[in-house]
N, C-alpha and C positions, 0 to 999 in steps of 0.2 A: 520480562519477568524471569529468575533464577527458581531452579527447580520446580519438579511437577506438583507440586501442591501450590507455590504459586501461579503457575500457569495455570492449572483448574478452575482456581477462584477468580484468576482476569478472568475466563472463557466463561465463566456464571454469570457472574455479577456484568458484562457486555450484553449477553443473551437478556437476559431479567430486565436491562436499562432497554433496551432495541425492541422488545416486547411492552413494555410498559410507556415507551415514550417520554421516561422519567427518569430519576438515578437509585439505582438498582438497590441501595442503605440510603434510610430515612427520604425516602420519596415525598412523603407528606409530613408540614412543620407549620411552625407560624414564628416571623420574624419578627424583632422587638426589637429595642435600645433597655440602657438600663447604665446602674452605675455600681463599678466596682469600689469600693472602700478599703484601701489596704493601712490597718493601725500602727502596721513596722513594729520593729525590735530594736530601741535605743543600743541595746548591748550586742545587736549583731549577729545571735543565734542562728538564724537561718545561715549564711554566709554565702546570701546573693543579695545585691544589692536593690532589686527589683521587691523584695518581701521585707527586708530592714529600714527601707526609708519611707515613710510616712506617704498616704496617695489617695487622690480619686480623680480613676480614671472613668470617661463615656466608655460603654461598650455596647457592641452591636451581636445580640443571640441568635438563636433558631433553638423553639420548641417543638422536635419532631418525634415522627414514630420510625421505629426504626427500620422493620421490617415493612411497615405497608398494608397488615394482614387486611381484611377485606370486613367491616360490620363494626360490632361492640366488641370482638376478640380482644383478650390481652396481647399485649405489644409491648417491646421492647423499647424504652424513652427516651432520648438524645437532646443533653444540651450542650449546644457546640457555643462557645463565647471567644469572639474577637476582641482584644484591643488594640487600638492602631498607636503607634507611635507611642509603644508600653514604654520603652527607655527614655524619650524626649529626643532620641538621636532618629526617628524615621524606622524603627524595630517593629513589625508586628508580631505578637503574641497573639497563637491560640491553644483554647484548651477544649478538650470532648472529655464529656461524661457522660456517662451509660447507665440507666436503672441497675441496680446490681440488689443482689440478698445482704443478709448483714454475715456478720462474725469476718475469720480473716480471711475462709474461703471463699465465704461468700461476695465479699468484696471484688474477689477476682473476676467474677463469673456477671455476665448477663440477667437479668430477669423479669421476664414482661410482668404488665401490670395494667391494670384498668383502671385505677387512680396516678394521675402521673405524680402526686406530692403527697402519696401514701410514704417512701421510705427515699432511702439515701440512693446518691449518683456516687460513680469513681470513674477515672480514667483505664481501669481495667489492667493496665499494665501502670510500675512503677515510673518514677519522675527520676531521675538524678538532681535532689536538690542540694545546693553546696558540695560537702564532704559525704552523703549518705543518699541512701535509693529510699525513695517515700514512695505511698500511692497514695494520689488528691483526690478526696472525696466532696459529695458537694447534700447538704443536708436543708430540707425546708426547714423554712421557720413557720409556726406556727402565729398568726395574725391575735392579737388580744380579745379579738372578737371572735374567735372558734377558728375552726380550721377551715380553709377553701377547700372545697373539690376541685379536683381536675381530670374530668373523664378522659382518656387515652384516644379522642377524636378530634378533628380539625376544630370542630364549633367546642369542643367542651374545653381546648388549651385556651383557644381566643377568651370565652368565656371567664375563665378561673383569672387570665392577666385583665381583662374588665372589671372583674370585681372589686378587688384590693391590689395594692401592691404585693406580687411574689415574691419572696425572697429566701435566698439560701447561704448557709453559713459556708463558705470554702477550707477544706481543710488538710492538711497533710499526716499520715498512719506512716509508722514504721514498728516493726515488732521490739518490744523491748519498752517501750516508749509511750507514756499519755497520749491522744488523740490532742491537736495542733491546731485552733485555728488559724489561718494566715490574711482570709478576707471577708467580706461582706458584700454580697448580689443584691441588687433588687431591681425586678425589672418590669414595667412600664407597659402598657396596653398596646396589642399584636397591631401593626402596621401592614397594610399590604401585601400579600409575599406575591415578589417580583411572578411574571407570568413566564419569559421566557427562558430563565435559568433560574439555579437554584447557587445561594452563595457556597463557595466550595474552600470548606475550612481544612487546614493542611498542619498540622502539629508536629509533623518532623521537619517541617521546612521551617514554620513559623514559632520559633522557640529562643530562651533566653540566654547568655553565658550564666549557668551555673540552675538553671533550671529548664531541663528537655528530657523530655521520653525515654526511656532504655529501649535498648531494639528487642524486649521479649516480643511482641509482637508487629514489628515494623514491616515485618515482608509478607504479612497475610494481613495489612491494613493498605498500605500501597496499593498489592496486585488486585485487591478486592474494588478501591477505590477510582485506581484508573481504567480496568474494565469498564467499572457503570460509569464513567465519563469519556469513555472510549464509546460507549454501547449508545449515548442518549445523541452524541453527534451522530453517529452514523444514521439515527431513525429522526433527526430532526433535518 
């Protein structure tokens, strides 16, 4: 880790993972499949070829909490989404979104919550998508038949993907600019979550030509990340 505010946050997030027996961000989640639906842009606008050409791909989530707090607390929400083989060449693609507030600050920012499909997800930092820095937001839909709950607990995520298909609209914000959607979620009743590890989603490794993360916050997502997977070997 490069500098002492990275090295802080390994020495946390190790300690937190070593004490808990777990990974130190979004400890507790529920795994799913689901399908992405990308509609494309005949004319190209996006200018990656991954969101211009027409698609549905399988994907594999995790609906967690972020922090772990302990009861009925509000929490922080995490949907982390895989796609394997997003290009058709062997490319994985992943994407994290985080409960956030709305407007454009709010976007940026974290914000627990006690319904997890009360309000919008983002990626918290911008994308470089094409020629421009967007930030992907990720928005519920509302089901025809009213809206699901989804309490911010293990039984209440499993519960809400039980009931109806979840689903949320994917989309890309740049200022200046109408809100974008680029795809369509929806995902599929929680599976099992694996007992001896937890899948460990990586979005600066796993990203596309012409759409990947900006480094605003790449060295306090790293040092934070390999800590609590530094921290969960050492106490497993």
């Amino acid at each position: 880790m490069t500098g002492p505010f990275g090295r802080t946050l390994y020495a946390v997030a190790r300690q937190v993972a070593r004490v808990r027996a777990a990974p130190a961000l979004h400890p507790a989640g529920v795994t799913t499949t689901g399908t992405l639906e990308i509609p494309g842009d005949p004319s190209g606008r996006w200018g990656v070829d991954w969101l211009d050409r027409p698609a549905v791909h399988p994907v594999t989530a995790r609906w967690s909490r972020a922090a772990g707090l302990p009861g009925g607390l509000p929490d922080g929400v995490g949907l982390a989404l895989r796609v394997d083989d997003a290009d058709g060449a062997g490319a994985t693609l992943d994407l994290l979104f985080t409960s956030c507030g709305p407007g454009r600050l709010g976007r940026r920012l974290p914000l627990p919550r006690r319904d997890a499909l009360s309000g919008p997800y983002s990626t918290l930092t911008a994308y470089r998508v094409g020629d421009r820095h967007r930030l992907l937001t990720a928005h519920p839909v509302t089901p025809a038949a009213g809206r699901v709950r989804a309490p911010v607990t293990l039984a209440g995520l499993r519960k809400a993907l039980g009931q109806d298909a979840v689903g949320f609209r994917l989309c890309a914000e740049t200022a200046g600019e109408p809100r974008r959607m680029f795809a369509s979620l929806t995902l599929k009743p929680a599976g099992p979550e694996p007992a001896a590890h937890t899948l460990s989603f990586e979005p600066y490794a796993h990203c596309l030509p012409g759409l990947r993360p900006s480094r605003t916050l790449r060295a306090a997502r790293v040092a934070a990340y390999a800590g609590s997977r530094d921290g969960r070997r050492v106490r497993d």
